[in-house]
N, C-alpha and C positions, 0 to 999 in steps of 0.2 A: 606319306601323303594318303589322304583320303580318297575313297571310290567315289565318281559322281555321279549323279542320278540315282541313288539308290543299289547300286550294284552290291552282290553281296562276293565278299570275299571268304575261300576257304582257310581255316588254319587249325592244326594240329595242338591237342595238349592234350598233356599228361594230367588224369584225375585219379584221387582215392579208391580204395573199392566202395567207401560208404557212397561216395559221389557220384561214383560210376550206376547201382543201385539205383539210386535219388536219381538221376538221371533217364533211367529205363522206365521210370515209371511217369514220361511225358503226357503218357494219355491219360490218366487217372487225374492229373493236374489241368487237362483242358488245353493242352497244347497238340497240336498235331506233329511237331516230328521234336527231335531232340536239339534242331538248329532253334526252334523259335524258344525253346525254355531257356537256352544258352541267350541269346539276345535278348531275351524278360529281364536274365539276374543279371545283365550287364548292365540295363539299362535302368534297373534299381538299384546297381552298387555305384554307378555313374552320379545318379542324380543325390542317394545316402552323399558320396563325397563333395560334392559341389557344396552342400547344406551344411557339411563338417565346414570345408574353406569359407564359406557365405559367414556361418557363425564364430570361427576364429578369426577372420577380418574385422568384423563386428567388435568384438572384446578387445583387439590390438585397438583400434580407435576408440573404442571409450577409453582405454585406460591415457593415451594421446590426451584426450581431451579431458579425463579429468584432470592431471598434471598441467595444463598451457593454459596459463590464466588470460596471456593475450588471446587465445583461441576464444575464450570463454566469455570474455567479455565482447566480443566480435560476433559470436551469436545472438549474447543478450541485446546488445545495439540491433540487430536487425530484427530480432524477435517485437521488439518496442514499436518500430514503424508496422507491424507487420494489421492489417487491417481483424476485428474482433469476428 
């Protein structure tokens, strides 16, 4: 379960030493403690993966719909009425 209201939660992991490094060096990146650069690249590995699933959903139905001729012509019928 999720924190509500913004609560932050703590948790422990295990990093590289390159990462650990890259890590120490929050300030020089414009972060003030090492918690918000952690929440940065979470929430850019977050939104990179949703874009991954967003675009392989995408490819699974076109390829759906290039195969389904009943599909196909069930757009083109609506496409027809559809005003210019």
């Amino acid at each position: 379960m999720y924190p509500v209201g913004g609560s932050m939660i703590q948790s422990k992991v295990s990093i590289s030493d390159e990462q650990y490094m890259f890590v120490n060096q929050y300030k020089s990146f414009g972060f003030k403690n090492k918690s918000s650069l952690f929440r940065k690249a979470l929430e850019l590995l977050i939104a990179e993966y949703k874009k991954q699933q967003l675009a392989k959903s995408a490819q699974l139905y076109a390829e759906i719909y290039s195969t389904d001729n009943d599909l196909q012509e069930l757009t083109d019928s609506a496409l027809s009425d559809w005003p210019e």
